[in-house]
C-alpha positions as CSV (number, residue, x, y, z in Angstrom):
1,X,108.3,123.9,66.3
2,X,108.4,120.7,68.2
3,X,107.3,120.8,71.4
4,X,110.8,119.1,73.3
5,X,112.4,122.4,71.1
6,X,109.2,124.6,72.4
7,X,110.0,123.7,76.4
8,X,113.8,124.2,76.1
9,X,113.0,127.7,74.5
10,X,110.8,128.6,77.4
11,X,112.7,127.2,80.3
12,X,116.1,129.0,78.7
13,X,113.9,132.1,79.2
14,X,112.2,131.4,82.2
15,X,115.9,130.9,84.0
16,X,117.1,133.8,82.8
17,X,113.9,136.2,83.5
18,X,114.7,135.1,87.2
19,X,118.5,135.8,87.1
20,X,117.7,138.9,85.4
21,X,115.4,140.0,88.5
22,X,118.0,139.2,91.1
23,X,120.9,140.3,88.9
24,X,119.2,143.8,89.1
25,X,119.2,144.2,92.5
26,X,122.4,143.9,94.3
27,X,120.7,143.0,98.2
28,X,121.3,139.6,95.9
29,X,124.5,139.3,94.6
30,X,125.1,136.2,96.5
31,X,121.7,134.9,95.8
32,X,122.8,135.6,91.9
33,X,126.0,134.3,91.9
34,X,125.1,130.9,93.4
35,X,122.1,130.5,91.4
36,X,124.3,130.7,88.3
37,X,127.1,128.8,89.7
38,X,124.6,126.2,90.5
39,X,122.8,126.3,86.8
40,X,126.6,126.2,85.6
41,X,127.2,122.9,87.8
42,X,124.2,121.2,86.0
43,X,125.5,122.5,82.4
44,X,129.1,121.3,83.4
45,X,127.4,117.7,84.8
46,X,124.8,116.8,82.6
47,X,126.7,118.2,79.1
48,X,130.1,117.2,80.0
49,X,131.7,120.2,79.8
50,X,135.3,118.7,80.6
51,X,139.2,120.6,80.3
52,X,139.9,121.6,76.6
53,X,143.3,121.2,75.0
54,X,143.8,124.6,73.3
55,X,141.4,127.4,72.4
56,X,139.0,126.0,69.9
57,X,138.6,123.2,72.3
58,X,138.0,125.9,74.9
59,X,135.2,127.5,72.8
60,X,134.0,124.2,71.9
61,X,133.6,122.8,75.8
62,X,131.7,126.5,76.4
63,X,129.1,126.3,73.7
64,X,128.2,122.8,74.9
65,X,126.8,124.4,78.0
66,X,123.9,125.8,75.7
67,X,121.0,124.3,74.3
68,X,122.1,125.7,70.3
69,X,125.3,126.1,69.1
70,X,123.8,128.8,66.9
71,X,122.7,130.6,69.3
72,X,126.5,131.3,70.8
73,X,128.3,130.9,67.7
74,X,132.3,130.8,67.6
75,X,133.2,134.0,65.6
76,X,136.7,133.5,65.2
77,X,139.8,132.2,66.9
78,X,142.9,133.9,66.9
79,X,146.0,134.8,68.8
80,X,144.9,132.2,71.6
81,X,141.7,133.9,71.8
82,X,137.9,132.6,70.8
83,X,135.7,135.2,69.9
84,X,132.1,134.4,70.3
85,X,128.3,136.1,69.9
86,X,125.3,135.4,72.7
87,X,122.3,135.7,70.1
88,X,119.8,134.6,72.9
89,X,117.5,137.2,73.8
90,X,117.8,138.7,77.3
91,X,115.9,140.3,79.8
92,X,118.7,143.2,80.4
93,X,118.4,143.7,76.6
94,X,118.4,147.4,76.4
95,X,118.4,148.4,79.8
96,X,122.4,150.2,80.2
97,X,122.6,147.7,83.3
98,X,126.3,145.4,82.6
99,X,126.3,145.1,86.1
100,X,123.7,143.0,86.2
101,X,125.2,141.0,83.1
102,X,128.4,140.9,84.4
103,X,126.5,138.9,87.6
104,X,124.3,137.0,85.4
105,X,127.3,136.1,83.3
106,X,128.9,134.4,86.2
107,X,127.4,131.3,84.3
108,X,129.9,131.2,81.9
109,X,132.4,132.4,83.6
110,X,132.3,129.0,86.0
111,X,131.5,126.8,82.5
112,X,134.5,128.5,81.0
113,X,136.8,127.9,84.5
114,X,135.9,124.1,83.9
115,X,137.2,123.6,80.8
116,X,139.9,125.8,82.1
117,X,139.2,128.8,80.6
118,X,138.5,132.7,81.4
119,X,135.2,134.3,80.2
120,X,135.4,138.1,79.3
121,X,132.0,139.8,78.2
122,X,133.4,142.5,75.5
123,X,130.3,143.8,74.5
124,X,126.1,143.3,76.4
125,X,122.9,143.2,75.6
126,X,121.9,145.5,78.1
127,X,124.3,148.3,76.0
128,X,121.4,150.3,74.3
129,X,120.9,149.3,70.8
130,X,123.2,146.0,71.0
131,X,121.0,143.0,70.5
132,X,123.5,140.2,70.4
133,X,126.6,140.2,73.1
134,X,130.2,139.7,71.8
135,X,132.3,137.4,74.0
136,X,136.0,136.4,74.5
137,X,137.6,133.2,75.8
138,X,140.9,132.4,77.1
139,X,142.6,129.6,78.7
140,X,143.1,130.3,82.5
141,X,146.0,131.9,83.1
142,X,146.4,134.2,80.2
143,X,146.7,137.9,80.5
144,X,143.3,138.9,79.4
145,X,144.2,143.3,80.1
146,X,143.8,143.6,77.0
147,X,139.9,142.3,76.7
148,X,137.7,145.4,78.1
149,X,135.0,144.3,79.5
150,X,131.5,146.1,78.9
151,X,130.9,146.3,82.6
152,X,134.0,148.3,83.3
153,X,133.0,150.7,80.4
154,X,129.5,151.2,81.7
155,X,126.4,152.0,79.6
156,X,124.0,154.1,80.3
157,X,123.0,154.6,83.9
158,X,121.1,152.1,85.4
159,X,118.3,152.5,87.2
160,X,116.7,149.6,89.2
161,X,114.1,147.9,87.9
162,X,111.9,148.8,91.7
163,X,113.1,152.6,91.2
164,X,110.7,154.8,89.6
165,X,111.2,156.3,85.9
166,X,112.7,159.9,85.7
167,X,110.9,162.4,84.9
168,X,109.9,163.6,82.2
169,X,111.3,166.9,80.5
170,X,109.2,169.4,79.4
């Protein structure tokens, strides 16, 4: 692996092992939400991220904001709607916590508002067994009821990541 391709990897993690940690613990929701807005604001600036045209341009604009395409490939498009997968590993992976992806998610949601766009996270990472998270884009506006987001499902419960573990049962 090359080493530019070594320090991308690590810094991709590094940020979000830090969002993670404030993401899961909501005395920093603001902190959360305007480090990601302010991460987005660099995607947007130094990757051009600028208005798309239709829907594939829509999903097009988003996956510049990442370092891979294939690491957020497009899925499919249809009915005005881009379906998408997050293959990048994250720190909530596993932990039932979509609260804390829905606040860490508030990346894309601002890359997808600049290319005039709405960002809907159908399925996380932090679901229990789910190692990938399926996304859905659609030009502002839209209705988007019909998109469920996995933060208004819920996972398992969360518990914070300062709490203790429950007990065990016997």
């Amino acid at each position: 692996m090359r080493l530019r391709s070594r320090l991308i990897k690590a810094s991709v993690a590094a940020s979000l092992a830090l969002s993670a940690w404030f993401a899961r613990r909501p005395a920093f929701n603001a902190v959360t939400a305007a480090l990601m807005r302010a991460m987005a604001a660099l995607a947007v600036r130094t990757r051009g991220i600028r208005p798309a045209r239709d829907a594939a341009g829509l999903g097009a604009q988003w996956q510049r904001a990442f370092p891979s395409a294939k690491q957020v490939p497009i899925t499919r498009i249809e009915n005005g709607t881009v379906y998408a997968e997050i293959h990048t590993p994250c720190p909530l992976r596993g932990t039932g916590d979509v609260h804390a992806c829905y606040r860490m998610m508030e990346f894309d949601r601002a890359v997808a508002a600049r290319a005039g766009g709405q960002f809907v996270v159908l399925r996380s990472q932090a679901e229990p067994g789910r190692v990938f998270c399926e996304v859905a884009l659609r030009r502002a506006g839209a209705p988007v009821t019909d998109l469920v987001p996995a933060h208004a499902r819920g996972a398992l419960p969360a518990r914070s990541p300062a709490s203790p573990p429950p007990p065990a049962s016997r």
